[in-house]
C-alpha positions in Angstrom: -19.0 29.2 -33.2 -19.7 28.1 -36.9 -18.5 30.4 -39.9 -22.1 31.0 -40.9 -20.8 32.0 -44.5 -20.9 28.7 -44.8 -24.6 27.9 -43.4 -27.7 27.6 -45.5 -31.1 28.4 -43.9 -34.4 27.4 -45.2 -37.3 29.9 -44.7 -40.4 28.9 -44.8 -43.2 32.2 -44.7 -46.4 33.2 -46.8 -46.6 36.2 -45.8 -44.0 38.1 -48.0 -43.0 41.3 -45.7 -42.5 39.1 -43.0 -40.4 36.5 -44.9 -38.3 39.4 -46.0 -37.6 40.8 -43.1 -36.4 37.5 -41.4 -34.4 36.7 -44.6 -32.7 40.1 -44.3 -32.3 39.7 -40.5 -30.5 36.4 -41.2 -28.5 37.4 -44.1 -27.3 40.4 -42.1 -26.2 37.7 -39.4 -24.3 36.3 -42.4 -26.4 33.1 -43.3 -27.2 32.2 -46.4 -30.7 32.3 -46.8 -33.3 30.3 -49.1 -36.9 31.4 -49.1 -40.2 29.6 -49.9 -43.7 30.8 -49.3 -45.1 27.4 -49.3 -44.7 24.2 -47.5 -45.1 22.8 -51.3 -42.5 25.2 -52.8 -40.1 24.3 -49.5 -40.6 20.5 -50.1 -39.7 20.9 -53.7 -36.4 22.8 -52.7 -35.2 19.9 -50.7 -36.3 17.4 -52.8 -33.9 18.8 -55.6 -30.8 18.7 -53.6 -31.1 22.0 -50.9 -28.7 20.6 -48.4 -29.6 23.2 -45.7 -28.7 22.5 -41.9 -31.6 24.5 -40.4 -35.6 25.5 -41.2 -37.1 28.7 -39.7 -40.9 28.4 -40.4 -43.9 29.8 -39.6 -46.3 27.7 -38.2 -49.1 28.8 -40.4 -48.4 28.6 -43.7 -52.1 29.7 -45.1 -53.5 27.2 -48.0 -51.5 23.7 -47.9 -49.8 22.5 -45.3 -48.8 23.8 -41.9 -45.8 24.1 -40.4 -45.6 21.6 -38.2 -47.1 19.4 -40.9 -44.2 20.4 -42.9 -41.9 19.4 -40.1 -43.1 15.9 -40.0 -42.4 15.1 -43.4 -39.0 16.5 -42.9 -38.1 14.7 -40.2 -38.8 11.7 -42.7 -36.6 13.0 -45.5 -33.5 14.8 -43.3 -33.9 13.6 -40.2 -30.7 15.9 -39.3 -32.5 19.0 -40.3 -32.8 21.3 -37.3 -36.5 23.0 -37.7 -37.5 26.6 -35.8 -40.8 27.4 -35.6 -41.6 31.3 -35.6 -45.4 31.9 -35.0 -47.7 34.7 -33.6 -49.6 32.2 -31.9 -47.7 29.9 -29.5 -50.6 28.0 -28.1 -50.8 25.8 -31.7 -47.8 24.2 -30.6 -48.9 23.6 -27.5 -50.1 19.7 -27.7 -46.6 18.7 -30.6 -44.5 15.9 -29.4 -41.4 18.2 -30.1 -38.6 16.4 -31.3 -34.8 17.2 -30.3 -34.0 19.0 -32.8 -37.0 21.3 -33.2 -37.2 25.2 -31.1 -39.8 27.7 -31.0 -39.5 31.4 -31.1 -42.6 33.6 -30.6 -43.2 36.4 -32.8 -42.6 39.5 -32.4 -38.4 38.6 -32.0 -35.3 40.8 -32.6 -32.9 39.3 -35.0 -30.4 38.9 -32.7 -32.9 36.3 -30.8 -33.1 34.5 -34.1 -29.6 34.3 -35.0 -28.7 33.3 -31.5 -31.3 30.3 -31.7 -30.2 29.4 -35.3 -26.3 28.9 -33.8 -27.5 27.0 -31.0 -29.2 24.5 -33.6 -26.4 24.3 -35.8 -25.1 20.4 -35.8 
């Protein structure tokens, strides 16, 4: 199992008591955890250098772009980076070409569920 001292987590969320929650889920899993609110603000965070090995995002991100969207241009950029969708609304995944390295979870989820996911994506 991977010392997760050592992992860094991306989390992508607008909406801010749910972002906290899932940071505080992870961090009490013992990841360390980097949170933007916007695809944009996300994008800027690995353009300057955030070497993280996974992205938990929700598929909806409200103004900008989605998730997924997010996810694409990723998989341009760090095509290593493992990516975890965590939505309310599982049927807007329904029709993505899922690549390898991509999971969903459905919301609601315990933080155990999470964690366990974010180990098995782990490179």
């Amino acid at each position: 199992m991977p010392n997760t001292h050592r992992i860094c987590l991306l989390l992508v969320e607008d909406d801010v008591l749910v972002r906290t929650t899932v940071a505080m889920m992870l961090e009490d899993e013992g990841f360390h955890v980097v949170e933007a609110s916007t695809a944009a603000e996300a994008q800027g965070l690995i353009r300057g250098g955030l070497q993280a090995s996974v992205m938990v995002t929700d598929v909806d991100l409200g103004a900008g772009p989605s998730g997924p969207e997010l996810a694409d241009w990723l998989h341009g950029q760090r095509p290593d980076l493992a990516i975890i969708f965590i939505t309310g609304r599982t049927a807007s995944l329904a029709g993505r070409q899922r690549d390898i390295r991509e999971a969903m979870l459905p919301k609601p989820f315990e933080g155990s569920a999470l964690s366990e996911l974010v180990r098995k994506m782990i490179p």
